[in-house]
KENUTOR-95729 format. One record per residue (C-alpha): x, y negated, z. Coordinates in steps of 0.02 Angstrom, whole numbers, plus 50000, padded with zeros to 5 digits. Layout:
<atom><c1>X</c1><c2>Y</c2><c3>Z</c3></atom>
...
***
This chain:
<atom><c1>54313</c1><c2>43626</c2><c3>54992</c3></atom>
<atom><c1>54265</c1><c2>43626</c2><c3>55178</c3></atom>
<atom><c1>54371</c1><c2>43623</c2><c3>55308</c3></atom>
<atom><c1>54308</c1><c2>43778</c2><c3>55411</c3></atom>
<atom><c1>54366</c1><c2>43732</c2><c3>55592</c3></atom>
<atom><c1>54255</c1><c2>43579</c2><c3>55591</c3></atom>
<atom><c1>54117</c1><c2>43699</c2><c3>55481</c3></atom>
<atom><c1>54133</c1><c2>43852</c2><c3>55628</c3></atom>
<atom><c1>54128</c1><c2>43717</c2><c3>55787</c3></atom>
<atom><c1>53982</c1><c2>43605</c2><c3>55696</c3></atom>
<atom><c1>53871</c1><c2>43772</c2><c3>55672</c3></atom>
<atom><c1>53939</c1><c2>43863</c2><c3>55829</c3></atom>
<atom><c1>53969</c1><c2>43726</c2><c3>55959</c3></atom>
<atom><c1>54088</c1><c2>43739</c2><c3>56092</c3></atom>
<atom><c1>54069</c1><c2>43712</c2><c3>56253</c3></atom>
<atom><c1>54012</c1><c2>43884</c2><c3>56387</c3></atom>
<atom><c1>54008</c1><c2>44056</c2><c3>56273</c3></atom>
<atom><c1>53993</c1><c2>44017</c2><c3>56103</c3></atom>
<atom><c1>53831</c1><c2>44114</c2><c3>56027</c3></atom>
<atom><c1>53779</c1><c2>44198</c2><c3>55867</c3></atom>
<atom><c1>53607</c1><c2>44235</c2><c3>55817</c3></atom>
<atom><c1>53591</c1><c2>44446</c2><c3>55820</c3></atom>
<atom><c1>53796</c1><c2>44447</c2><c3>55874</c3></atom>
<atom><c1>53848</c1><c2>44420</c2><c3>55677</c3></atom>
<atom><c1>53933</c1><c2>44269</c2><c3>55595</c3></atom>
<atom><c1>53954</c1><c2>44258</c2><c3>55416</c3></atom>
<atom><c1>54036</c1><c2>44135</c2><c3>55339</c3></atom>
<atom><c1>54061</c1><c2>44209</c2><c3>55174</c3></atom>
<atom><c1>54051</c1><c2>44119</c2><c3>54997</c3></atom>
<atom><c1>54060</c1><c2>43936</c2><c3>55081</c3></atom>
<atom><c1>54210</c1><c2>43848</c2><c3>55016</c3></atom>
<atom><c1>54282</c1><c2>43840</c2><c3>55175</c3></atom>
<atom><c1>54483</c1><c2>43835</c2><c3>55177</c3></atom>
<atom><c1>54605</c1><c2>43813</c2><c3>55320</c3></atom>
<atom><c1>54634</c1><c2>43885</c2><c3>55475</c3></atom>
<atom><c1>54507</c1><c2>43977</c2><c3>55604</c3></atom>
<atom><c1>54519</c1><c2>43987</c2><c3>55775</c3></atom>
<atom><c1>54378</c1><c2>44110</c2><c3>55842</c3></atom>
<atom><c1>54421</c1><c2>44091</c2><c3>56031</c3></atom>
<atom><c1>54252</c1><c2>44089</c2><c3>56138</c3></atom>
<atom><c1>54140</c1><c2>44193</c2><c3>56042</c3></atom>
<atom><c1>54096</c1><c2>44355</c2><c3>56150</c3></atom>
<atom><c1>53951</c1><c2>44433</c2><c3>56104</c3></atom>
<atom><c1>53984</c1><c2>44432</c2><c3>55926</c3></atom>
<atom><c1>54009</c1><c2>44616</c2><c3>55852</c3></atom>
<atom><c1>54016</c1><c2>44579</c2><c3>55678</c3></atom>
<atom><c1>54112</c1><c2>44423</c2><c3>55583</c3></atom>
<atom><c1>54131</c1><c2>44391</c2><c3>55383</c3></atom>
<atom><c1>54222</c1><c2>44248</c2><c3>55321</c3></atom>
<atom><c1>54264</c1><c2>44343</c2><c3>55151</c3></atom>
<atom><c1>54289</c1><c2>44238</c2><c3>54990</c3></atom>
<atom><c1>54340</c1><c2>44100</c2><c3>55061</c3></atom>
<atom><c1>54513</c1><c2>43999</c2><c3>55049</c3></atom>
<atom><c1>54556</c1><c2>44023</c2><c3>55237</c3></atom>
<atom><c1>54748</c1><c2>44030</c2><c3>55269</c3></atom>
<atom><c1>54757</c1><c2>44049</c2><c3>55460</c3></atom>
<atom><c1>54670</c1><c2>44161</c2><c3>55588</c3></atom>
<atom><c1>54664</c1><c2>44163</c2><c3>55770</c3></atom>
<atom><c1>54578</c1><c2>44231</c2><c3>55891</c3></atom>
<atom><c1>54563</c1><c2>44209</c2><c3>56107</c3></atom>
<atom><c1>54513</c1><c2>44335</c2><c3>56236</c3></atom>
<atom><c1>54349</c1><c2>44340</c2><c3>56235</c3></atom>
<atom><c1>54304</c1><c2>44467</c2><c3>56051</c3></atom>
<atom><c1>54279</c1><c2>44614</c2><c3>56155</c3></atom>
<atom><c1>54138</c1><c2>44672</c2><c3>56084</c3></atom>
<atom><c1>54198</c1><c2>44634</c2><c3>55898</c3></atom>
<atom><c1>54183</c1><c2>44785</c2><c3>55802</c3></atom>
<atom><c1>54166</c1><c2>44724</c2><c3>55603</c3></atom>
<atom><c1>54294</c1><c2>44612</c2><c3>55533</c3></atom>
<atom><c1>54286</c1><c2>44573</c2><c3>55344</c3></atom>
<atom><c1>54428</c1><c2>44420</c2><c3>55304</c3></atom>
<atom><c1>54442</c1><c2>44505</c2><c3>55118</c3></atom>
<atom><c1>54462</c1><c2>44377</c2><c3>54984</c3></atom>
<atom><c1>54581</c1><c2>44232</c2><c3>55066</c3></atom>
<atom><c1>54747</c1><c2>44151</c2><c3>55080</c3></atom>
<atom><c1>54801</c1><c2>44231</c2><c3>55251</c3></atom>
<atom><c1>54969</c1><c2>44322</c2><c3>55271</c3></atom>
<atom><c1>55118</c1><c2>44331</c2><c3>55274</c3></atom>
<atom><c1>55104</c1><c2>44440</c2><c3>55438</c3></atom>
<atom><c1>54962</c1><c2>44505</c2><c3>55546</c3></atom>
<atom><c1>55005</c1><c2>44595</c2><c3>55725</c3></atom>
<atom><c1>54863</c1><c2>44620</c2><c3>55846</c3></atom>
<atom><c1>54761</c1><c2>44742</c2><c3>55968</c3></atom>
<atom><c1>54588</c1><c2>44786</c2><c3>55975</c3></atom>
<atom><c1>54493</c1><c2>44910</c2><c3>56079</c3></atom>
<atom><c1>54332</c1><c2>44887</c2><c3>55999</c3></atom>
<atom><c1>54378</c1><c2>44842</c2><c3>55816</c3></atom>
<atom><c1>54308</c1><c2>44990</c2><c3>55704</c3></atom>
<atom><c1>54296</c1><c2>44925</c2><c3>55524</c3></atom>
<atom><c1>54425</c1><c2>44805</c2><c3>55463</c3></atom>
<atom><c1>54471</c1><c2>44733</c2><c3>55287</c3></atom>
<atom><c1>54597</c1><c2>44642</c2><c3>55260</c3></atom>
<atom><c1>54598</c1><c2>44650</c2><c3>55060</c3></atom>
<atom><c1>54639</c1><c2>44532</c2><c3>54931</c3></atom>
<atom><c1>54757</c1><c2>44421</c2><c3>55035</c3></atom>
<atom><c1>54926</c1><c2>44391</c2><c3>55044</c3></atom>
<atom><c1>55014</c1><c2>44499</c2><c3>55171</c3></atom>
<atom><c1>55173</c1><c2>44580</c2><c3>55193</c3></atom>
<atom><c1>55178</c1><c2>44637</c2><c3>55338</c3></atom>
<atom><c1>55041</c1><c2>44724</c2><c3>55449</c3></atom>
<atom><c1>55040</c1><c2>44802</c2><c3>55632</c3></atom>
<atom><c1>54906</c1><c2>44842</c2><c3>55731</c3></atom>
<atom><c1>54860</c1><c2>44936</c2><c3>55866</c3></atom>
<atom><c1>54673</c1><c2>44962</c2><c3>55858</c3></atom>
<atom><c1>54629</c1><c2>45111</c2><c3>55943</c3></atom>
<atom><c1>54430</c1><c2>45135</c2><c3>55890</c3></atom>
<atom><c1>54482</c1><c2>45074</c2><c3>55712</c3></atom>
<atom><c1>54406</c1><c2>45190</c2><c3>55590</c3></atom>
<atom><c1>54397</c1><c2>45120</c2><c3>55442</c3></atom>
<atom><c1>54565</c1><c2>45023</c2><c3>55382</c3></atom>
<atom><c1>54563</c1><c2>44924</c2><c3>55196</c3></atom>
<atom><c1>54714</c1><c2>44807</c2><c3>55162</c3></atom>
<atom><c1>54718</c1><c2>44838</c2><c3>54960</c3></atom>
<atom><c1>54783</c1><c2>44702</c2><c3>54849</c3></atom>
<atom><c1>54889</c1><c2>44590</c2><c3>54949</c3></atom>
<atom><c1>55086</c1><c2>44597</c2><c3>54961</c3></atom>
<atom><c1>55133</c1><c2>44735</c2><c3>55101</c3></atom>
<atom><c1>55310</c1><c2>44802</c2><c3>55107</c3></atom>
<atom><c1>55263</c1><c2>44862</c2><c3>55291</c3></atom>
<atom><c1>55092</c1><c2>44938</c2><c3>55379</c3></atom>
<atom><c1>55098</c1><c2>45009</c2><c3>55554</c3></atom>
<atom><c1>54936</c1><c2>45080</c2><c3>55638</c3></atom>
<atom><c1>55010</c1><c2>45204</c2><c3>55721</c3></atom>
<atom><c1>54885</c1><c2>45161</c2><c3>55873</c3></atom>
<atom><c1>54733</c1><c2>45204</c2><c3>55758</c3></atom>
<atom><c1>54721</c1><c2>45400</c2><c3>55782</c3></atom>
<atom><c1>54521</c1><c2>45382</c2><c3>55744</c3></atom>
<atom><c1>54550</c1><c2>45295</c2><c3>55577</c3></atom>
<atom><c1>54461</c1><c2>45402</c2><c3>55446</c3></atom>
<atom><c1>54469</c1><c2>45283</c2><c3>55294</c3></atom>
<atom><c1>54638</c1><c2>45196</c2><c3>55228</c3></atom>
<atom><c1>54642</c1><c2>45090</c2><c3>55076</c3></atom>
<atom><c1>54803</c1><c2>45032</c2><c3>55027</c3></atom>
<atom><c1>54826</c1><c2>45055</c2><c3>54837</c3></atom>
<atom><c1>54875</c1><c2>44899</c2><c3>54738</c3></atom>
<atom><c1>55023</c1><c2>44856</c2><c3>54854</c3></atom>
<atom><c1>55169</c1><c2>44879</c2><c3>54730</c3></atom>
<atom><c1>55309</c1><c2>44829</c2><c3>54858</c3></atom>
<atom><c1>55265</c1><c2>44931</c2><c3>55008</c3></atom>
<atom><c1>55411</c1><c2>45044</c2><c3>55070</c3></atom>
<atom><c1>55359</c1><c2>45091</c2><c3>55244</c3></atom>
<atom><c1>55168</c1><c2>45151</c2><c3>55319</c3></atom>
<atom><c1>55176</c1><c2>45219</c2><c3>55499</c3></atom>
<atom><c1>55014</c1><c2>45310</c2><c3>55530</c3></atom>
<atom><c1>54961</c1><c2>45379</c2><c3>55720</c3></atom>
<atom><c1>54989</c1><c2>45566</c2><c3>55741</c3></atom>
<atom><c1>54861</c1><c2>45700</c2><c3>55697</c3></atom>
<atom><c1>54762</c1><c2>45580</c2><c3>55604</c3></atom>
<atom><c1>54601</c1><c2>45679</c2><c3>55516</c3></atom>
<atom><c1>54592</c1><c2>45565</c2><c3>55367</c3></atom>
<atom><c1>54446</c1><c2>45576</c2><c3>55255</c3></atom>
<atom><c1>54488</c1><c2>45442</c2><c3>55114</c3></atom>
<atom><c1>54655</c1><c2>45393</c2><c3>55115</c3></atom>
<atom><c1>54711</c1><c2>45273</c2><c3>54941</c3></atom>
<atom><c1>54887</c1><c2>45229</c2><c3>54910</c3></atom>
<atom><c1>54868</c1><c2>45211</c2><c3>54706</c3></atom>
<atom><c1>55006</c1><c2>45074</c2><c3>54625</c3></atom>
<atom><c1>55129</c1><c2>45108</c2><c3>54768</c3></atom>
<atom><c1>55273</c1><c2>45152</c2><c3>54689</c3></atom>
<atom><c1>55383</c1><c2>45104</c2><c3>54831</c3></atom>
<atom><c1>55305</c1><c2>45228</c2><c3>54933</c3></atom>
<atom><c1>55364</c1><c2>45414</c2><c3>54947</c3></atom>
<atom><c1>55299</c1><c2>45535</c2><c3>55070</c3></atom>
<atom><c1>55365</c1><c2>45600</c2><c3>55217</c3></atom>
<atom><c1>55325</c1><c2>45743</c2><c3>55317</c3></atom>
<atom><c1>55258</c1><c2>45720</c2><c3>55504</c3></atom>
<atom><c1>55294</c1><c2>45832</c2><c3>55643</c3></atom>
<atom><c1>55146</c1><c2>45856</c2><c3>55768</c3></atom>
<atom><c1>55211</c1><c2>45720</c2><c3>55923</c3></atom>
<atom><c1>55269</c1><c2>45577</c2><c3>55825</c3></atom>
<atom><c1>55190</c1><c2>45451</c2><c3>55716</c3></atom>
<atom><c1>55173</c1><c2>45482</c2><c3>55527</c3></atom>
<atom><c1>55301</c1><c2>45381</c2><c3>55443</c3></atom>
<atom><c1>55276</c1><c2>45349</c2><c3>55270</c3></atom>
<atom><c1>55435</c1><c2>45247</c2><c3>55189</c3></atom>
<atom><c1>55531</c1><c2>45248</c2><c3>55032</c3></atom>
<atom><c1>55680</c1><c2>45331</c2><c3>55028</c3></atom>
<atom><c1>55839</c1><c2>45242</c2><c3>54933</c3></atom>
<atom><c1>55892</c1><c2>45327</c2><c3>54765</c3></atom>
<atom><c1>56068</c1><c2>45380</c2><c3>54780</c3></atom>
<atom><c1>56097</c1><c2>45263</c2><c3>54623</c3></atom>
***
């Protein structure tokens, strides 16, 4: 295994703006493992560090223009909070998170399948027209942005999950509601 700080700053020095040839870094498949910091980097639009063993993300000030994220296939979790107004395509599968809330407002395509959510809030997302979220067994509550015009939305092997309906000026919550057992 790599350690993929020292693998990101050896490739992509710091030092001024950190550069990526054609705005893309991938750092897929490398046997990297660790944390990332991704501060500096501002003309990158798209970033893939997917199957990988990297357990910590960060990120500065400088992403704006960041608009595919693909950290599928890691360690990361247990929690995730941030805001994005560029972010359109996000996946977030096969990790280990329980909790998720974002507020990314050109976010259109959302996949956080297979890790260990009890709790997803986008409600800040009212472009998002593809949700994956099946294969999370122990989520009980999913708060969704109003008037949402959802063209794929998974929830499969959610059995925590029952459905609520929205009204038309709040945000869809979706959470389980107790037996009377």
């Amino acid at each position: 295994m790599v350690n993929a700080q020292e693998y990101l700053d050896s490739n992509y020095p710091k030092g001024g703006v950190r550069e990526a040839i054609e705005g893309e870094i991938d750092l897929s498949n490398r046997s990297l493992e660790g944390g990332l910091n991704f501060g500096g980097f501002i003309n990158v639009h798209k970033l893939n560090f997917s199957f990988n063993e990297i357990s910590g993300l960060g990120f500065g000030y400088g992403e704006k223009k960041l608009e595919v994220l693909d950290a599928s296939h890691n360690r990361l979790g247990p929690t995730i909070g941030g805001y994005s107004y560029s972010l359109k395509f996000v996946n977030f599968s096969n990790n280990f998170y329980s909790k998720i809330t974002l507020g990314m407002i050109s976010l259109t395509h959302l996949d956080v399948s297979n890790n260990a959510l009890t709790s997803l809030s986008i409600e800040s997302s009212g472009n998002l027209t593809e949700l994956k979220c099946y294969g999370n067994p122990l989520l009980t509550n999913l708060t969704l942005a109003p008037n949402l015009n959802i063209n794929s939305f998974s929830l499969s092997d959610c059995p925590a999950l029952s459905l609520l309906k929205p009204t038309s000026t709040t945000p869809v919550l979706i959470n389980r509601i107790p037996s009377s057992n």
